[in-house]
C-alpha positions in Angstrom: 66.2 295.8 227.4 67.6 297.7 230.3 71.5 298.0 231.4 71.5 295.0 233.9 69.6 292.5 231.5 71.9 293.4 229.0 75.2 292.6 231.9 73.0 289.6 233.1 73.0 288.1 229.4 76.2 289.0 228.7 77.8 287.0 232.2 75.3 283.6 230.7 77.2 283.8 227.5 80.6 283.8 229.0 79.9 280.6 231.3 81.4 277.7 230.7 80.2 274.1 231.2 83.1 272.9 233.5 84.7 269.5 232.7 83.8 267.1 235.4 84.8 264.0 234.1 87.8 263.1 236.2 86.0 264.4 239.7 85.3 260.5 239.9 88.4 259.5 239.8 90.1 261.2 242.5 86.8 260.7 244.7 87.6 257.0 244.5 91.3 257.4 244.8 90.8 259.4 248.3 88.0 257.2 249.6 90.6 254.2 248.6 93.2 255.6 249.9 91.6 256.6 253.6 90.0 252.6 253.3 93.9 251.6 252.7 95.3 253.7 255.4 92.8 252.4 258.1 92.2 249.0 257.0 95.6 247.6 255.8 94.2 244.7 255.1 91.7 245.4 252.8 94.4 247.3 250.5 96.1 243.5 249.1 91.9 242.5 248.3 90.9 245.6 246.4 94.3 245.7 244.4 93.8 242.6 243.4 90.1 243.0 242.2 90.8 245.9 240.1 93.6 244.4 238.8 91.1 241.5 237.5 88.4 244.3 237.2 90.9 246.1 234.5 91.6 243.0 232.4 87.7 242.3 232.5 87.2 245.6 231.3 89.9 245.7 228.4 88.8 242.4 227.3 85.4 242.9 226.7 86.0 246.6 225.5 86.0 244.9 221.8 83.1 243.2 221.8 81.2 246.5 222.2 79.4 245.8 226.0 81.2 248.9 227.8 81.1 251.3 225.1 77.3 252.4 226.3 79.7 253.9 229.6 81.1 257.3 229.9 84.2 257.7 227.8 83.5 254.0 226.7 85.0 252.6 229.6 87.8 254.5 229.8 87.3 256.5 233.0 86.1 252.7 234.6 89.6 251.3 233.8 91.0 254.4 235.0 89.8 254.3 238.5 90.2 250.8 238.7 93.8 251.2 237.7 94.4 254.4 239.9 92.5 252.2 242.9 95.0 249.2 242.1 97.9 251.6 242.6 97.1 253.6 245.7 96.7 249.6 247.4 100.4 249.2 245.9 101.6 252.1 247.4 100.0 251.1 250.8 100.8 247.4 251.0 104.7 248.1 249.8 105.1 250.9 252.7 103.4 248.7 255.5 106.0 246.4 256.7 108.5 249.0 257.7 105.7 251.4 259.5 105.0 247.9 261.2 108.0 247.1 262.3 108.7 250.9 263.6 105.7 250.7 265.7 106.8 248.2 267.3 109.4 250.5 269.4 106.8 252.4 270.9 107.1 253.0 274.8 111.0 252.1 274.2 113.8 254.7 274.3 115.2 254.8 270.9 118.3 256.4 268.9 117.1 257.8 265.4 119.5 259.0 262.4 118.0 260.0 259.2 117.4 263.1 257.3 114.7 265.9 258.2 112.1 266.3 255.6 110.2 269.0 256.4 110.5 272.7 258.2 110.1 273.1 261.7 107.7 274.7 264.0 106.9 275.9 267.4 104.1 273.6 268.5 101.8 274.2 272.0 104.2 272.2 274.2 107.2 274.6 273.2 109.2 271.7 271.3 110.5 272.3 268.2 108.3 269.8 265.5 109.9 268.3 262.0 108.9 265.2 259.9 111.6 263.0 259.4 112.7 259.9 256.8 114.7 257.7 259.5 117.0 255.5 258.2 118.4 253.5 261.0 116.4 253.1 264.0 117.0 251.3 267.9 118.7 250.7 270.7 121.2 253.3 272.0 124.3 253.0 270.2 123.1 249.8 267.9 120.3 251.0 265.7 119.7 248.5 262.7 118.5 249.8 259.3 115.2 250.9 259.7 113.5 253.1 256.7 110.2 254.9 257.6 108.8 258.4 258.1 108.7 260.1 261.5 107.9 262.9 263.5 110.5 264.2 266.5 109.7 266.9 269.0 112.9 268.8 269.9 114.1 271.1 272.3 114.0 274.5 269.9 117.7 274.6 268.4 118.9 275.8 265.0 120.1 273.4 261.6 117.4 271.2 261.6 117.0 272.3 258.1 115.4 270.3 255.2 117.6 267.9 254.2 120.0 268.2 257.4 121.2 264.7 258.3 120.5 264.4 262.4 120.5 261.4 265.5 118.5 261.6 268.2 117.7 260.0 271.1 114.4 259.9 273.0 111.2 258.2 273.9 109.0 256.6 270.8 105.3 256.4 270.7 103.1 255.0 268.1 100.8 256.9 265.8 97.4 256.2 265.7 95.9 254.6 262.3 95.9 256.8 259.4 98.9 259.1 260.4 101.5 260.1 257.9 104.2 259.3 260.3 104.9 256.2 261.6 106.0 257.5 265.3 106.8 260.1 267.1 109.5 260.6 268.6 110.2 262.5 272.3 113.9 263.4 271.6 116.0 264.3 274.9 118.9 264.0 272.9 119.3 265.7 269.2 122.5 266.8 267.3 122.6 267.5 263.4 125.3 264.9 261.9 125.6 266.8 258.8 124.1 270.1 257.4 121.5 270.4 254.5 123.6 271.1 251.8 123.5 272.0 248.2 120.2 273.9 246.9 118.7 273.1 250.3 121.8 274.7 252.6 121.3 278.0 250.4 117.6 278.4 250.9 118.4 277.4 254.7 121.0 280.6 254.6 119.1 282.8 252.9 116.3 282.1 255.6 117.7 282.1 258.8 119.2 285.4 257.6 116.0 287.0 256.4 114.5 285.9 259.9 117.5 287.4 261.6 116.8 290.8 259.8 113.3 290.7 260.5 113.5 290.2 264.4 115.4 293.6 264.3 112.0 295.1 263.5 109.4 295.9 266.1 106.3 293.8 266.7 103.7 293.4 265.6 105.0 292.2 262.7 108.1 291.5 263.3 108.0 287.7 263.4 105.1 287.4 261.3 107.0 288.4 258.7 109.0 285.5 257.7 106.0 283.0 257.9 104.3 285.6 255.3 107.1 285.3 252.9 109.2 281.8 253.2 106.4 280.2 255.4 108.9 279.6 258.7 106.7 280.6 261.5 109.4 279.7 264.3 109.0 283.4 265.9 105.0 283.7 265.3 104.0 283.8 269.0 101.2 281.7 270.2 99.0 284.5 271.0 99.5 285.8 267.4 99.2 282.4 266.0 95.6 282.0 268.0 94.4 285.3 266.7 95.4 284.3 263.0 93.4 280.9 263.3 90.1 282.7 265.0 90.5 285.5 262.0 91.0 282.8 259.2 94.1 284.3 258.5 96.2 281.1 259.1 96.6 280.5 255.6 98.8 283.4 255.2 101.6 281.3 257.4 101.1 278.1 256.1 102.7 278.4 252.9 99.0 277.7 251.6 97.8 277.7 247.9 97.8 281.8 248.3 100.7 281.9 249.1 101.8 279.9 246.1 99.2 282.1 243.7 100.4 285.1 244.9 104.2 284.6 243.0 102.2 282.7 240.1 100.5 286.3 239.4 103.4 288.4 240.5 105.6 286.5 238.0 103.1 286.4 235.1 102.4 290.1 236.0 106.1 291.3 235.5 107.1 289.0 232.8 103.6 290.4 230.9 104.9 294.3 231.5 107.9 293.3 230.0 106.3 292.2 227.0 106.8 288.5 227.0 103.9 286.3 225.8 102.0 284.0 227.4 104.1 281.0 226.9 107.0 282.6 228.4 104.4 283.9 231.3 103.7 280.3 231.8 107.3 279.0 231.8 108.8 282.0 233.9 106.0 281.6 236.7 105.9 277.9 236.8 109.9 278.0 237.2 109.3 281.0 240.3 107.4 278.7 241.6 109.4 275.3 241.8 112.4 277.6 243.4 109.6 279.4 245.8 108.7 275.8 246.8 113.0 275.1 247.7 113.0 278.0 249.7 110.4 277.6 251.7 111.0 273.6 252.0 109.3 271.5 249.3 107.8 269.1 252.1 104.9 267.5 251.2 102.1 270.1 252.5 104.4 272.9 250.5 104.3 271.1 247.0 100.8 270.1 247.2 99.7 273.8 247.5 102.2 274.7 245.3 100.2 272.4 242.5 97.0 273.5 243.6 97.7 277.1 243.2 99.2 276.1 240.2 96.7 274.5 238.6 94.0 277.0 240.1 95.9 279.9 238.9 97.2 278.9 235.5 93.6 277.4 233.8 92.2 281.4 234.6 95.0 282.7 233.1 95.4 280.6 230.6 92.1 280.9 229.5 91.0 277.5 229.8 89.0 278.2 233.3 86.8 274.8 232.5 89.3 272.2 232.4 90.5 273.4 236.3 88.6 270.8 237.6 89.9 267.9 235.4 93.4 269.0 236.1 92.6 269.2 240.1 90.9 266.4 240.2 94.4 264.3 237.9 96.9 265.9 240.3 94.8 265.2 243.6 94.5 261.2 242.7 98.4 261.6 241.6 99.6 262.9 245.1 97.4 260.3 246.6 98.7 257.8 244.5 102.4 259.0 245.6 101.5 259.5 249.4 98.0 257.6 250.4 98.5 259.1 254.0 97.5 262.1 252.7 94.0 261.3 252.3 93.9 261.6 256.3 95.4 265.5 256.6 93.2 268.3 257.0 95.7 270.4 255.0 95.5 268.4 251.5 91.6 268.6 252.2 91.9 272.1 252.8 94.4 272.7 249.8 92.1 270.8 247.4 88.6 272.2 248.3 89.9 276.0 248.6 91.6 275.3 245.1 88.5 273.9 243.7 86.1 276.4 245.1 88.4 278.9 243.5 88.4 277.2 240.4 84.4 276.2 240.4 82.7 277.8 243.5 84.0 281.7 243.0 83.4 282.8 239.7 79.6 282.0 240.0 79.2 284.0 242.8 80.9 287.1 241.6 78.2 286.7 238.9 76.0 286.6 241.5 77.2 289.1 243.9 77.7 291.3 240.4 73.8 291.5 240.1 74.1 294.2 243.4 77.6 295.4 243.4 80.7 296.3 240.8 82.3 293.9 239.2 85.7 294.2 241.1 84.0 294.2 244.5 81.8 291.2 243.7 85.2 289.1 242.6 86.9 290.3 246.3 84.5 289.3 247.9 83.8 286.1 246.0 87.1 284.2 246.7 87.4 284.3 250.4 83.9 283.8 250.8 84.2 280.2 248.3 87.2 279.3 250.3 85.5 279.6 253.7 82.2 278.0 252.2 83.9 275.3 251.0 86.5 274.7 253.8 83.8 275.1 256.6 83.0 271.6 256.7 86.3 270.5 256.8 87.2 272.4 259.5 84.3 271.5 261.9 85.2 267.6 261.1 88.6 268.5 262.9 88.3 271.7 264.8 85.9 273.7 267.4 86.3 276.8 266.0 84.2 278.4 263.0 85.6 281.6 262.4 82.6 284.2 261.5 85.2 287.3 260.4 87.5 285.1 258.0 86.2 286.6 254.9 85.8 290.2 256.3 89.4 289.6 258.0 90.5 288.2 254.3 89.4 291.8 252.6 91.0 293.8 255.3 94.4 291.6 255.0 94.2 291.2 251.2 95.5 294.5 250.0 98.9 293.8 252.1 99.0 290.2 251.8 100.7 290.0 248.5 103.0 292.9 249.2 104.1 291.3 252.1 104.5 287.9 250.8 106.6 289.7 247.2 108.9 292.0 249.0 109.8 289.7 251.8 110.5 287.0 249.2 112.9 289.4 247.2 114.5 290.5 251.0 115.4 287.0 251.4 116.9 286.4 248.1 119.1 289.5 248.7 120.7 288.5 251.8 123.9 288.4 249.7 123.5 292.3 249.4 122.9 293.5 252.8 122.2 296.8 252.7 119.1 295.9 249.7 118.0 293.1 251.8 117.5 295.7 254.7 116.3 298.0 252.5 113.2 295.6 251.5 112.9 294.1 254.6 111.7 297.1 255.9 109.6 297.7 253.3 107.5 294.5 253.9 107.1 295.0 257.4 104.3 297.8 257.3 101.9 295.4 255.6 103.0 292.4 257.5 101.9 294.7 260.8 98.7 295.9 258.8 98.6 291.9 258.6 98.9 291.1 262.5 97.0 294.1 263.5 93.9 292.9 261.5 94.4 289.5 262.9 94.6 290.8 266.9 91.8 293.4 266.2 89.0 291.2 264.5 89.9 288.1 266.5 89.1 290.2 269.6 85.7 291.5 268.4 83.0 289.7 270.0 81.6 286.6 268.8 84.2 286.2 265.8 83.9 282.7 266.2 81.2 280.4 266.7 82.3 277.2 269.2 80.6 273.7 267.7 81.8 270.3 269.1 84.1 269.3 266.3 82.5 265.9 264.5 80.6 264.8 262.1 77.2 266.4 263.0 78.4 269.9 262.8 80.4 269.2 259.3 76.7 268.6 258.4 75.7 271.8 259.8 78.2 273.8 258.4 77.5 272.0 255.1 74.0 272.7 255.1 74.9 276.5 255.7 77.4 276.7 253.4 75.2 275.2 250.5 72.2 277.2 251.3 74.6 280.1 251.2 75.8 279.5 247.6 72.4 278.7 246.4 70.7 282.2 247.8 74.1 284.2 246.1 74.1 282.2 242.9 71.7 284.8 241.3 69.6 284.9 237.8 73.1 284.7 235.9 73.6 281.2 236.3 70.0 280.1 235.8 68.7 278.8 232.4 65.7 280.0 230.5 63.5 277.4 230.4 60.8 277.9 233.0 60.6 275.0 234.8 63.9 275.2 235.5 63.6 278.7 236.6 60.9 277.9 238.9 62.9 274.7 240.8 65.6 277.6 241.8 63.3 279.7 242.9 61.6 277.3 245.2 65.2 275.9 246.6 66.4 279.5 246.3 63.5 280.1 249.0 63.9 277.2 250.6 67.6 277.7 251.3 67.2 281.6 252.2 64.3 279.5 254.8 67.1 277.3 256.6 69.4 280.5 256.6 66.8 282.6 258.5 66.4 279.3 260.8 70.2 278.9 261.6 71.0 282.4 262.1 68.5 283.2 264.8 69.4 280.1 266.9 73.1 281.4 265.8 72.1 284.5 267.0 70.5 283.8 270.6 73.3 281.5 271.3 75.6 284.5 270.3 74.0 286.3 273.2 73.9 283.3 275.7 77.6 283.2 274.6 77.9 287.3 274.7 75.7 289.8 276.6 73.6 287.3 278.2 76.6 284.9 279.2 75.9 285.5 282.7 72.5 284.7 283.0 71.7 281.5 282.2 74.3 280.9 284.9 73.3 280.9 288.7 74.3 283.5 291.5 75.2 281.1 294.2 78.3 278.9 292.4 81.5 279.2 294.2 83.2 276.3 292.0 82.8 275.4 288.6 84.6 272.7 286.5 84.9 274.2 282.9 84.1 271.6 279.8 87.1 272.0 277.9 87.4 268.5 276.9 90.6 266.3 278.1 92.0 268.6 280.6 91.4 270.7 283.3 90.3 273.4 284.3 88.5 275.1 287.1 87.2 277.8 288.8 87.1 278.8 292.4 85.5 282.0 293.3 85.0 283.6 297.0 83.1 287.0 297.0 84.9 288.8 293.6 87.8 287.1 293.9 88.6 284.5 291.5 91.4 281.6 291.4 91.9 279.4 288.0 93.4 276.0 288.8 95.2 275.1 284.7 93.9 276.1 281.8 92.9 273.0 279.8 94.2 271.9 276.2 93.3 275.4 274.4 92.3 278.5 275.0 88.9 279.0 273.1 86.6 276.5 275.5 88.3 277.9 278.8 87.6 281.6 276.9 84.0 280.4 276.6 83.6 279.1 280.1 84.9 282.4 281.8 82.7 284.7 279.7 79.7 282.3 280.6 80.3 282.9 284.1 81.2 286.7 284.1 85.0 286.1 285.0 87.3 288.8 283.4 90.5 288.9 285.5 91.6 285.9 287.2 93.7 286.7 291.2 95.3 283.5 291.3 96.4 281.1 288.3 97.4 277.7 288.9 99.6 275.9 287.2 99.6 272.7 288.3 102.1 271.1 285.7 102.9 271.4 282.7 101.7 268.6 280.2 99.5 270.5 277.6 95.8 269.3 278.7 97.0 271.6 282.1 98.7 274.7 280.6 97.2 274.7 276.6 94.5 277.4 277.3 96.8 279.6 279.1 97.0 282.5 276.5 93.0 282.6 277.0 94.4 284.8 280.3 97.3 286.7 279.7 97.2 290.2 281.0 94.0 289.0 283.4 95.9 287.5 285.8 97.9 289.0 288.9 99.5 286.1 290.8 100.6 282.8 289.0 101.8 279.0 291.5 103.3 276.7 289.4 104.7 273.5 289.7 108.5 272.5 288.6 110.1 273.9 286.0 112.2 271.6 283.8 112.3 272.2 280.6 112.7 275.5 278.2 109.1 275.7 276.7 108.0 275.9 280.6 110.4 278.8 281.4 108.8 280.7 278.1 105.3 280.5 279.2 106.1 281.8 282.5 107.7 284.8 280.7 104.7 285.0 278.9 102.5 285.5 282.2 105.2 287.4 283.6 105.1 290.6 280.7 101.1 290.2 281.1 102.1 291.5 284.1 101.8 288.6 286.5 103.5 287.8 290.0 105.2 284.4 289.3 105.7 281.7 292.2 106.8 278.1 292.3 104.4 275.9 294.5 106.1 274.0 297.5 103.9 272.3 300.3 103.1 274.4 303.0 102.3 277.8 301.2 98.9 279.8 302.2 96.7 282.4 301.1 93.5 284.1 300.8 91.4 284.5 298.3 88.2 287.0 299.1 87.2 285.2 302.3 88.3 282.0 301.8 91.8 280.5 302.2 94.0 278.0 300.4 96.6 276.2 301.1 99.5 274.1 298.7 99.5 270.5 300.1 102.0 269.1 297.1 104.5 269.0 295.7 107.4 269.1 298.6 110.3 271.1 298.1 113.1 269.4 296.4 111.7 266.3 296.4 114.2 263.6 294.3 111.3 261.0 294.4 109.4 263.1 292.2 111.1 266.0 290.8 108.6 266.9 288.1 105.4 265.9 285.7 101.9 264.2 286.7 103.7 263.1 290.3 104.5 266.7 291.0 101.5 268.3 290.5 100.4 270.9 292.5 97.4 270.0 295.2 95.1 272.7 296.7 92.8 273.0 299.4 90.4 275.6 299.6 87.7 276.1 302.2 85.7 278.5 303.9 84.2 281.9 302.5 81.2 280.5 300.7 83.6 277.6 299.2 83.1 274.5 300.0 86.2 272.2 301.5 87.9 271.4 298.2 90.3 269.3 297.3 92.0 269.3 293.5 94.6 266.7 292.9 95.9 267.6 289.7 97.6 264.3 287.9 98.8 262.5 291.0 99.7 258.4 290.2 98.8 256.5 293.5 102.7 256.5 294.6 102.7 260.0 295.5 99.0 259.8 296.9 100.1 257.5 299.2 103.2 260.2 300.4 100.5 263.0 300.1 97.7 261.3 302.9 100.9 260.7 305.5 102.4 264.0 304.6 99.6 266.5 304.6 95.9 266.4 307.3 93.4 265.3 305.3 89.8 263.9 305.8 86.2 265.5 304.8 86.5 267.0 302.1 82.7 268.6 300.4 84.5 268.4 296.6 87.5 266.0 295.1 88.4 266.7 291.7 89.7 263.3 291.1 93.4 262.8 290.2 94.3 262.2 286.0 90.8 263.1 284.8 89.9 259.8 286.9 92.7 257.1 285.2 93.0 253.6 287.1 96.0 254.5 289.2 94.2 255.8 292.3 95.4 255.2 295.9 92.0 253.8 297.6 93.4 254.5 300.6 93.1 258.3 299.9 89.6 258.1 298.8 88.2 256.8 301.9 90.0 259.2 303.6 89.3 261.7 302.4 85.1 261.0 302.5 84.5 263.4 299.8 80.5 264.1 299.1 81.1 264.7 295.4 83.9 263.6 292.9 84.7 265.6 289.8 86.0 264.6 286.9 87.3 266.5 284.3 87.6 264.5 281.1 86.7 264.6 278.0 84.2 263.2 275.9 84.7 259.6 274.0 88.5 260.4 274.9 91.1 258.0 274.1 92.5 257.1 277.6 89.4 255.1 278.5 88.8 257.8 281.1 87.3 258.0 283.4 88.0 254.6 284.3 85.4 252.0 285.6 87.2 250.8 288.4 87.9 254.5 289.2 84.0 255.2 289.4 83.7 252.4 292.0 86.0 253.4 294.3 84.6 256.7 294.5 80.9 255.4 295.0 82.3 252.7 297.3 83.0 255.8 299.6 79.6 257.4 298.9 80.9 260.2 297.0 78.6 261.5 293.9 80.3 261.4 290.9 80.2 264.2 288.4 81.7 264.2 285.0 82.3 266.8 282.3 82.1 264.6 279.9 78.5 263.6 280.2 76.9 266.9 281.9 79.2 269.6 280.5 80.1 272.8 282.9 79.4 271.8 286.8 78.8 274.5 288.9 78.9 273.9 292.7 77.8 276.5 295.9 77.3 276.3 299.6 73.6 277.1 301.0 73.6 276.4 304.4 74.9 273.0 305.7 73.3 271.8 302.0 75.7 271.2 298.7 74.3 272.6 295.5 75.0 271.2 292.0 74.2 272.7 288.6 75.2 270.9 285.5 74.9 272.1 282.0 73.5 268.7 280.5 71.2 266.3 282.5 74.0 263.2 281.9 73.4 259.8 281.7 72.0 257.4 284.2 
């Protein structure tokens, strides 16, 4: 027998048959619990029937008839029981979120107590969950109990457990959201201070964030979201590049986060010579004060009992009853918090913690078969996360990052380092010069850290762009299956031969699909890539970009480009300009600031020279600004009246006018261009204007055949007619997105523009439009044929 048999029999004696018995039970609490959260109603029915099924089931238990069932019965009354209970939880919590939702579109005052850590979110306010407890009118709020989200200007105390009021506009959640509504807050003061437990860890933070701002980038503000998970000073730009690197995780106060001061506690209390019951207690009890520090909200403990659980069954030698224990705490957290059947973070959390605990140590078998041990198990766990978490993340997301688990080796090494000594740096902000002392030390692998996330996010093609859905979890599915079947090698496969032979038929079959997927992957990777340009045609000198609900479009004269807003993120806008060769962008415009206008922008910075905006209100519109500015932008605020030239066309700004106190700011304000001439043709783009300031816009400004309209508000049904026929456009674009939830663009909207014969094109239904002048003749190019 040679050396590798020997290894290969050795690995099939050490597996384990993994205990799977409870898997059923939290796959029915989760699909009850998303059935409760969406159908409210159907939550009192199905309580009640398993209430009835229970009793059936205990009372006939004795006469022998479910004793033939798994566990005789027992896992049956279980579920039902668990089911029962989830539908409790729902129906008691429903009449408050009810009654909450009723203040939407209203102005409302809001005390209560903040409940989870705050973040920097696209728009620039400041984001927390909240537990309101009265809610109202200004000055008379009644007692209101229910969970909410508010959106603050950035500010400091609004701490875990900080008691605050606010004031600002309400708007209802849609069905299946954790929080009951979210709150717009103009107005926000902290009543009270967290105090006790939660006032220390909110001390010991903001001074380990003070400390680590001192430091240069990059690194700098990564650092405290790699230790206590507050990612306040991660900038947006970083915080992209750590998403398209699938290195997110590290800032999210994820399960490896939580894993990595499980091992570094069971590590040290193990070279000290305790035993592995003291291992156990002393890194459970790291753990519970890790999860204080960095804000036990929901999305903290549930990683921290993932990792837990994940974690602690390999250590403690009992690797095959992970998945029982997964499964028991996942239908207990639903049970607590059905909600959370609808977050992409629990699903992440449980299937990365269950691919750890079932998915990774059968491919390190596998992998063993052609590399070391060690390297096989590296490689092993990021590449089970990312397998299993693929399909999750194309049900919600765009983005499928092809250098996560390459971008995980590189970052692994310095994760934990980072994550340890920035942990102890923050606990010894009593001690000054040692909490300097460490801090410093973590920084070097919290740069290696954002340096691997810049540098492999900016490789080409590290991520693949699929319409996020149900079709492409079904893709990435199929992938990620076919990948675990061709990895899981002759170690997991048992003797008998007719066994042997069905893997090696799927084995071949899957290694078949592989081959299929990557080389369509591939060619569209160099449609996407080196061949961007040429599926694209010569003679376009405007394109609308398919970004989805927003805008954003293209006006090019000779090799000068303009960019008129950037759309909702960056990634589809990114994949529109390499598609059509555009690198550096002459003239940005912002036309306002609502995030379906200005949430791509970082796709640019550094490629652009001159910036018009339109007003400035508020402080997260000032930062992005700055942001253009040190790309090393000109920045300009649009009035009425300005001109330009871009090539050999020109432009002019027909809106907003200056100082206008009819409408100072938002949709009203937008900024309206005109280009025309130099190859362009006459172009009109009306940004988000209501029909009020159309109407001031046709008496303030010459206007009348245009060749192009880009329909105001992505087509909604407050359009001036009026302006329409005057302005006798031959085509009408709309940039919308696809099965959005505005009902745009609206029918009425579509009729007006054919009433005035203009040819409607949407983005929605033919994807990227391209548009050119040959002649007296208007040329179209879509990406899709549309529908009739």
């Amino acid at each position: 027998m040679s050396q590798r048999e020997i290894r290969t029999e050795d690995r099939r004696s050490r597996v384990k048959r993994r205990d799977l018995r409870l898997v059923p039970l939290a796959a029915a609490v989760w699909a009850g619990a998303l059935l409760f959260v969406f159908v409210p109603m159907s939550a009192w029915w199905t309580a009640g029937g398993c209430v009835v099924g229970v009793a059936i089931l205990v009372l006939v238990r004795r006469r022998g008839v479910v004793r033939r069932l798994p566990g005789g019965g027992g896992l049956a009354v279980l579920v039902l029981a668990a089911l029962a209970a989830t539908g409790l939880s729902v129906v008691l919590a429903l009449p408050a979120r009810e009654r909450v939702a009723e203040w939407s579109g209203s102005v409302v005052e809001v005390t209560g107590t903040v409940t989870s850590s705050a973040s920097i979110g696209r728009d620039g306010r400041l984001w927390f969950d909240a537990q309101a407890k009265t809610l109202g009118t200004r000055g008379r709020p009644t007692v209101l109990p229910a969970p909410v989200r508010i959106g603050i200007e950035p500010g400091d105390g609004f701490d875990l457990g900080a008691r605050i009021r606010v004031v600002g506009e309400a708007s209802a959640t849609d069905a299946g959201e954790r929080a009951a509504l979210v709150v717009f807050a103009s107005e926000a003061e902290v009543v009270e201070p967290a105090g006790g437990v939660f006032g220390a860890a909110a001390i010991l933070k903001h001074a380990f964030v003070e400390r680590s701002l001192r430091l240069p980038e990059p690194g700098a503000g990564l650092l405290p979201g790699l230790a206590v998970g507050d990612t306040r000073a991660v900038t947006l730009e970083l915080n992209d590049d750590m998403r398209t690197s699938g290195l997110s995780h590290l800032t999210a106060v994820s399960g490896a986060n939580c894993a990595i001061v499980v091992v570094a506690l069971f590590w040290l209390t193990a070279l000290c010579g305790g035993g592995r019951a003291l291992r156990v207690v002393l890194a459970l009890a790291g753990l519970a004060g890790f999860v204080v520090l960095v804000t036990p909200e929901p999305s903290v403990i549930r990683a921290a009992v993932m990792a837990a659980i994940g974690m602690l069954t390999v250590l403690l030698g009992r690797p095959s009853a992970g998945a029982g224990m997964l499964s028991l705490c996942t239908a207990g957290i639903l049970l607590a918090d059905p909600w959370l059947a609808t977050s992409p973070g629990f699903a992440l959390s449980v299937a990365a913690s269950g691919a750890l605990i079932l998915l990774a140590p059968p491919l390190a078998r596998g992998l063993a078969t052609v590399m070391p041990d060690t390297v096989a198990l590296a490689i092993a766990v990021p590449l089970a996360a990312q397998l299993a978490c693929g399909p999750i993340i194309a049900l919600f997301a765009e983005q499928q990052s092809l250098i996560g688990v390459a971008a995980n080796l590189l970052a692994a090494p310095a994760a934990p380092i980072a994550t340890v000594i920035g942990l102890l740096a923050c606990l010894a902000a009593p001690l000054p010069f040692l909490a300097d002392l460490l801090t410093a030390a973590s920084w070097l692998p919290a740069a290696w850290i954002a340096t691997t996330a810049t540098t492999t996010a900016r490789l080409p093609n590290a991520q693949l762009l699929l319409p996020a859905g149900i079709g492409s979890a079904v893709l990435v599915a199929l992938v990620s299956v076919c990948v675990s079947v061709v990895l899981l090698r002759s170690a997991d496969v048992p003797r008998r031969p007719s066994t042997v032979r069905a893997m090696v038929f799927l084995r071949r079959g899957a290694a078949a699909v592989l081959i299929i997927v990557s080389s369509l992957a591939g060619a569209r990777i160099l449609l996407d890539g080196p061949l961007a340009t040429v599926a694209s045609p010569e003679g376009w000198s405007v394109a609308a970009c398919d970004v989805g609900q927003g805008d954003a479009l293209i006006v090019r004269s000779g090799d000068r480009v303009a960019l008129i807003d950037t759309g909702p993120a960056p990634e589809p806008l990114e994949a529109c300009l390499r598609s059509l060769g555009v690198d550096r962008i002459d003239l940005l415009v912002l036309t306002h600031f609502d995030l379906d206008h200005v949430g791509g922008t970082t796709a640019v910075v550094g490629r652009v020279d001159a910036v018009l905006h339109g007003p400035v209100t508020e402080d997260s519109e000032r930062r992005l600004l700055a942001v253009l500015l040190d790309g090393g932008a000109r920045v300009d605020e649009a009035w009425a009246g300005q001109r330009g030239e871009l090539g050999e066309a020109t432009w002019r700004v027909l809106w907003p006018r200056r100082g206008s106190p009819v409408f100072p700011s938002g949709n009203d304000a937008s900024v309206v261009m005109e280009f025309d001439g130099g190859g362009v043709p006459r172009s009109l783009f009306l940004g988000d204007l209501a029909a009020a300031s159309q109407r001031l816009l046709m008496r303030a400004a010459d206007l009348g055949g245009y060749d192009v309209v880009k329909v105001a508000h992505h087509g909604s049904a407050d359009q001036d007619p009026g302006l329409y026929e005057a302005l006798r456009a031959r085509v009408a674009l709309f940039s919308v997105g696809a099965d959005n939830d505005y009902g745009h663009p609206r029918i009425e909207t579509l009729d007006l523009l054919t009433a005035t014969g203009a040819q409607d094109l949407r983005t929605d239904q033919q994807g990227r439009i391209l548009l050119g002048v040959h002649g007296d003749e208007l040329q179209v190019w879509t990406e899709r044929a549309g529908e009739e």
